[in-house]
C-alpha positions, 0 to 999 in steps of 0.5 A, a space after each residue: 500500500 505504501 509503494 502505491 501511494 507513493 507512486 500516486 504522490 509522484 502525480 500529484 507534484 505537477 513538476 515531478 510528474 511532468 518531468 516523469 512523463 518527459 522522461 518516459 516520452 523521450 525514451 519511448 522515442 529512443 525505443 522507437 527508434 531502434 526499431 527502424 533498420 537501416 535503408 539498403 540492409 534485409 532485416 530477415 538476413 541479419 536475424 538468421 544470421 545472428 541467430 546462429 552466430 556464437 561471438 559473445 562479443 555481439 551479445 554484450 554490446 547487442 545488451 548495450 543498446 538494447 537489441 538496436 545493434 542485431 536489428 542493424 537499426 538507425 541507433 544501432 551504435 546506442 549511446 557507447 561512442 558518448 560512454 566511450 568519449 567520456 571515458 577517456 576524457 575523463 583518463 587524460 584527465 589524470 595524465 594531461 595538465 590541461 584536462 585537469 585543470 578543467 577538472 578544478 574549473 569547476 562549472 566553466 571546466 565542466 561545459 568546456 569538457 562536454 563539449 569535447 565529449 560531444 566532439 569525441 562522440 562525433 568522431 567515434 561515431 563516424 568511425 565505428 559507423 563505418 565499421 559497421 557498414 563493413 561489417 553489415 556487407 560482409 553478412 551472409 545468410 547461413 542457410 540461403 546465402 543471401 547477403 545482408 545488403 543487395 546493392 553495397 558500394 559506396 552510396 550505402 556506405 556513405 549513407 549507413 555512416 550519416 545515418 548512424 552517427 546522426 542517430 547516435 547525436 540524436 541518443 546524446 541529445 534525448 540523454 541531455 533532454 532527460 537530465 536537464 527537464 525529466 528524472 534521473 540521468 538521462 545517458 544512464 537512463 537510456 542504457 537502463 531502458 535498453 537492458 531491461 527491454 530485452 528482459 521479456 525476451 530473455 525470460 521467454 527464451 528460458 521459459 522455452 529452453 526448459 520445455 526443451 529440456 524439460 525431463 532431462 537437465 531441469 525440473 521446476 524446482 531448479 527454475 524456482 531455486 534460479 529465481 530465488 538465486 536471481 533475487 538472492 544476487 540482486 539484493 548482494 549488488 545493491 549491497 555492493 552498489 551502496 556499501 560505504 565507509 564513512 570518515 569522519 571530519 571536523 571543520 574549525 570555527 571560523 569568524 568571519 565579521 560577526 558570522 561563526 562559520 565551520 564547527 559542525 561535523 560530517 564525513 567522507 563518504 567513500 564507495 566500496 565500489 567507486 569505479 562502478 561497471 568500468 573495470 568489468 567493461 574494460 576486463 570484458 574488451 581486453 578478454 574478447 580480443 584475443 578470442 577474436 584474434 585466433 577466430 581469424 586463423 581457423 587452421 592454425 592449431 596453436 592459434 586453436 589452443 591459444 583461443 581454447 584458453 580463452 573460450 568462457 569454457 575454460 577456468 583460465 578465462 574466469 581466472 584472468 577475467 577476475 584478475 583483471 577486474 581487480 586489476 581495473 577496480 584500482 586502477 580506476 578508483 586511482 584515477 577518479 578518487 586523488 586523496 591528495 586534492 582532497 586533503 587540500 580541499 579540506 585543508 583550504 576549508 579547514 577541515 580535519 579528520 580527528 587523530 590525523 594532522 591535516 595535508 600529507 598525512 591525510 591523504 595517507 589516511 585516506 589513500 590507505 582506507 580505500 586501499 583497503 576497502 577497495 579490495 573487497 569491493 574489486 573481489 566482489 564485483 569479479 564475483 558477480 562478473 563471472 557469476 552469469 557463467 556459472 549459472 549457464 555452465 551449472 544450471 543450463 540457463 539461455 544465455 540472454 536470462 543469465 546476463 540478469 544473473 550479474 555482469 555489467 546488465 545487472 550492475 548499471 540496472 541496479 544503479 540507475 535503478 537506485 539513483 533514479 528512485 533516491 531523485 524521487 525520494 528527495 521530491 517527495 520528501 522536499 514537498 512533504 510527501 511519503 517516500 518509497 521508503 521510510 526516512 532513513 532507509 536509503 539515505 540514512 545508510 549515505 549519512 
């Protein structure tokens, strides 16, 4: 009952459900558009054919954009080349003195930065775009042989890579669309809509894969212990995605003309997860390379058992895929979290945390906490990284249910899931209103 009165609350704030009802319009759009396949390409080619193909390297970005890549559709790139700008963006930052500086630039710096951000997503656009193209001409029909695109050359060429980037500019608009008049971050958002849309289709492929087995590798007691593991795994990333280590800090009394400014306390709250999907993103991308690589030499026997190593079958693959995730949980929390600037930041401000002299020995303190809790918190995220493998190896699930199972999918569904709904809370509760949940229960955790 609560549940429904707060989302009837939601409707009764005439801002909060106008930018509701923003959000939703524009994303209803987005998934129209990924419907409309690209001129010059047979739809009923690239379904067989994808239908048939094994490289999971076309799943994970297929999952991306929300089934817009297999359809070969207009917003068959999704939002990635932005993700992509971003990310590396936000590296040069740490290694290029001109891009951290922007960084400290505050509001200025931040405008300056996405507007190379929307440069880079332009450029990469264009280039996966005609990557794309290629790869759309070269598509044949396993069983017909019918080939993807009739009439290639360089018109169709031309005219895939205008429509896609277009398409992509597009996504970049809508996401900027959301977060600036509707709910939520709008980039997230779109990424989120395009999991959770292929979740009906993923369910109905489990449902059919088990009347398939049925009576031979599962009953209908090992698809309920599946669902309660489901929820089981879900409830452990939002553990994860919420999980905090709170450092206490104390601000000196300041007087300032006849004001008393600082004397309050608070804390640093530092994530157990701070670099979220990336290091399972950057993991997955290097782990797929070398497969692909030894799928071009399918007569080369040391290129055959240099790519069984590689195959999700194999432990060496789960063993170098953590690995590496704990490898990248680091490396990226170094990069997004400098314990230097903030212990500067506090010491302009004149904060300090109690026990700890301010400047060099701060950052120290700081930089050795999340040291530590970083690893369990990189543990954790190659946990449930490769967890979707054992549920497929041990429970012969269909690999588009597992996905749900953990991963990338489920990590960004999780979090969105959360910010989006924390956005709301704070809405109802600025005017009054009964959250989702009681007082406390999410944000008196971020305390």
């Amino acid at each position: 009952m609560q549940l429904l009165q707060s989302f009837q609350n939601c409707f009764k704030i005439p801002d909060l459900r106008r930018r509701i009802l923003f959000t939703v319009a524009l994303l209803v759009v987005y998934r129209i558009g990924g419907q409309i396949t690209v001129p010059g390409v047979q739809l009923a080619v690239l379904t067989e054919f994808f239908q048939s193909s094994t490289n999971t390297l076309f799943g994970l970005y297929d999952m991306f954009v929300g089934g817009a890549f297999t359809r070969g559709t207009i917003f068959a790139l999704g939002i990635m080349p932005y993700i992509s700008a971003s990310i590396i963006l936000q590296l040069l930052g740490a290694v290029i003195p001109y891009f951290q500086k922007l960084q400290r630039e505050g509001e200025e710096g931040r405008k300056k930065i996405t507007q190379y951000t929307r440069y880079g997503t332009v450029f990469l656009a264009a280039a996966q775009s005609y990557g794309v193209s290629f790869f759309l001409v070269n598509i044949m029909a396993p069983l017909s042989g019918n080939p993807a695109v009739p009439n290639p050359g360089l018109g169709f060429t031309l005219s895939t890579m205008l429509t896609i980037t277009t398409g992509t500019i597009f996504i970049m608009w809508l996401g900027e669309q959301i977060t600036e008049r509707g709910i939520g971050n709008g980039i997230s958002l779109i990424i989120f809509i395009g999991i959770v849309a292929e979740l009906p289709y993923a369910i109905s492929q489990e449902y059919s894969h088990f009347l398939i087995n049925r009576g031979f590798s599962k009953n209908i007691i090992e698809e309920i212990i599946l669902v309660v593991l489901m929820f089981a795994v879900v409830a452990f990333v939002i553990l994860l995605t919420q999980g905090l280590r709170k450092i206490p800090v104390q601000y000196a009394k300041r007087v300032v003309g006849r004001r008393v400014y600082g004397g309050q306390a608070t804390h640093i709250p530092l994530r157990i997860n701070t670099a979220g999907v990336i290091p399972i993103i950057f993991a997955q991308s290097i782990m797929f390379l070398p497969g692909t690589i030894t799928q071009m030499f399918p007569g080369n026997e040391f290129m055959l058992t240099v790519g069984s190593f590689f195959s999700t079958e194999s432990m060496f693959y789960w063993f170098a895929y953590s690995m590496m995730i704990v490898f990248f949980t680091y490396f990226y929390t170094a990069i997004v979290m400098d314990p230097n600037q903030l212990a500067d930041n506090m010491k302009k401000h004149g904060g300090f945390i109690p026990g700890i002299r301010p400047g060099p020995r701060t950052a120290q303190y700081i930089d050795g906490i999340m040291t530590r809790i970083t690893l369990p918190g990189s543990i954790a995220l190659a946990l449930v990284a490769i967890f979707p493998f054992f549920v497929t190896r041990q429970f012969n699930v269909a690999p588009s249910f597992a996905q749900f199972f953990g991963g990338t999918g489920l990590l960004i569904v999780v979090g969105v899931a959360l910010d989006t709904l924390q956005q709301i809370e704070s809405q109802l509760m600025t005017r009054h209103y009964e959250g989702f949940m009681k007082r406390g229960k999410i944000q008196g955790r971020r305390r």
